[in-house]
C-alpha positions in Angstrom: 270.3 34.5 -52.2 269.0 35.4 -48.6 269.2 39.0 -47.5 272.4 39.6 -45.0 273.2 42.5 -43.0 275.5 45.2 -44.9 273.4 44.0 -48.3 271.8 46.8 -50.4 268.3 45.8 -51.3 268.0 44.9 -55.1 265.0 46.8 -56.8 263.4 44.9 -59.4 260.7 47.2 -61.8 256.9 46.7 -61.8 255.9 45.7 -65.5 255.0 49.0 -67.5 252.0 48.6 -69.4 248.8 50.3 -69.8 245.3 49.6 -67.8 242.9 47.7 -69.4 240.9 50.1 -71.4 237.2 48.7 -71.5 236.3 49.8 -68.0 233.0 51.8 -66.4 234.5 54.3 -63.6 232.7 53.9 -60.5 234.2 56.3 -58.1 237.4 58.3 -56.9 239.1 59.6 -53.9 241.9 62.1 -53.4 244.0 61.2 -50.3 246.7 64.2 -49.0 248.6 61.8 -46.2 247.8 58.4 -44.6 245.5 59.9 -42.1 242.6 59.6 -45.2 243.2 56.2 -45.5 241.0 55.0 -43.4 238.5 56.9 -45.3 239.4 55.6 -48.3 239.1 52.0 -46.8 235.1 52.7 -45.8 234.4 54.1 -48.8 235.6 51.1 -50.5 233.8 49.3 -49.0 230.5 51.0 -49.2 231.2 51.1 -53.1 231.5 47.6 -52.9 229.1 46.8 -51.2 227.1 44.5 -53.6 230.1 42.4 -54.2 231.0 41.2 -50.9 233.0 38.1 -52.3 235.9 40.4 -54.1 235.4 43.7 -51.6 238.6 42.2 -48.8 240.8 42.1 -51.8 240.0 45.2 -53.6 240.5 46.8 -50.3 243.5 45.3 -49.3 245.0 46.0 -52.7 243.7 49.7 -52.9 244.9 50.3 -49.5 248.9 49.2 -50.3 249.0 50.7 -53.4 247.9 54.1 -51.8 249.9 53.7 -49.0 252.7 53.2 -51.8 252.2 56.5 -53.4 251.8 58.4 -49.9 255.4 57.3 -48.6 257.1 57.0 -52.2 255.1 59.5 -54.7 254.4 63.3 -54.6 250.6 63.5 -53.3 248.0 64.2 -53.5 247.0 60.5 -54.7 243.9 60.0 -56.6 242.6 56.1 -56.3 240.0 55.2 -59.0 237.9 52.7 -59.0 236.3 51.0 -62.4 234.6 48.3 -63.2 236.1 46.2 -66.1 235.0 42.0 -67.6 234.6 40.3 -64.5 236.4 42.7 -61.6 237.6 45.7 -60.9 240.8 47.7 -62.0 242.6 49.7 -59.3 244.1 52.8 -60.5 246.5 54.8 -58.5 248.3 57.9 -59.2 250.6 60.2 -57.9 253.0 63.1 -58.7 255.8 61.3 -58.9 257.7 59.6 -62.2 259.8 56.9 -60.6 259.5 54.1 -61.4 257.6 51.6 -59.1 260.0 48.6 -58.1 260.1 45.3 -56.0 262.2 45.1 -53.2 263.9 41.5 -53.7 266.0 41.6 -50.7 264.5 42.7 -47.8 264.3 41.4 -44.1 261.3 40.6 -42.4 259.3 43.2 -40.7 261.1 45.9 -42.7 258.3 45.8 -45.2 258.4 46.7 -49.2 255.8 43.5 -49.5 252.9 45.6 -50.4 253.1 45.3 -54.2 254.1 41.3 -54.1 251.4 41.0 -52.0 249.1 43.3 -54.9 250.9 41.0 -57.0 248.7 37.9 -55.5 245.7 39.4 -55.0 245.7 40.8 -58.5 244.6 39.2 -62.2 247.1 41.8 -63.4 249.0 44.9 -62.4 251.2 47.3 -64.2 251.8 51.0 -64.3 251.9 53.9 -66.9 252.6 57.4 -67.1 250.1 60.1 -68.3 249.9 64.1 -67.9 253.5 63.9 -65.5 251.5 61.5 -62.8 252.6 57.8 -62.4 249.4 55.4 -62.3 250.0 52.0 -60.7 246.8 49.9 -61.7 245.3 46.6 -60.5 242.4 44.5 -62.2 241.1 42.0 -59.8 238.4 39.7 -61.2 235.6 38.0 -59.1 
């Protein structure tokens, strides 16, 4: 069904399941508001640095899932980066509990495509809750 003015935007829950649990941690950043992402974007890719062929879309992925938690969650947001089999696993968490959804109806250049687009980039994704933070997590594999 195409989106049409007056329609309220159905919401359509990210799978809940935990991260992948073999995994080496490699670093972490604590981002306070969307001026540090930026930061977070060089430091990724300095981190990455050695594995230039998966470093755009560990990037790209980090940077919408943060930007996720800064306008929807509770900050501060801590993104942690590990290495599991064969890629990386995102993990992002924030203060707040709800629960992470899709936008299904949404017209263009309104946004909410950051976690379809996650959704592409990504092997898997999912989300948990541990200690009252949400974690939204992404494992993308070379």
């Amino acid at each position: 069904m195409p989106w049409r003015a007056g329609t309220t935007a159905a919401l359509q829950p990210l799978p809940q399941a935990a991260a992948p649990r073999s995994r080496e941690p490699v670093t972490a950043w604590t981002l306070r508001s969307t001026a540090d992402l930026r930061l977070l974007r060089r430091a990724l890719h300095d981190a990455l640095h050695t594995s230039r062929h998966v470093t755009g879309p560990v990037v790209l992925a980090a940077s919408e899932l943060a930007t996720n938690a800064l306008r929807h969650g509770v900050p501060p947001v801590v993104v942690a980066l590990a290495r599991v089999e064969g890629g990386y696993l995102l993990d992002v968490a924030d203060g707040s509990m709800d629960v992470p959804t899709y936008s299904t109806y949404r017209p263009a250049g309104e946004g909410g495509f950051g976690l379809y687009l996650v959704g592409r980039l990504a092997d898997e994704v999912g989300w948990y809750a541990a200690d009252g933070r949400k974690h939204v997590w992404a494992v993308l594999r070379h």
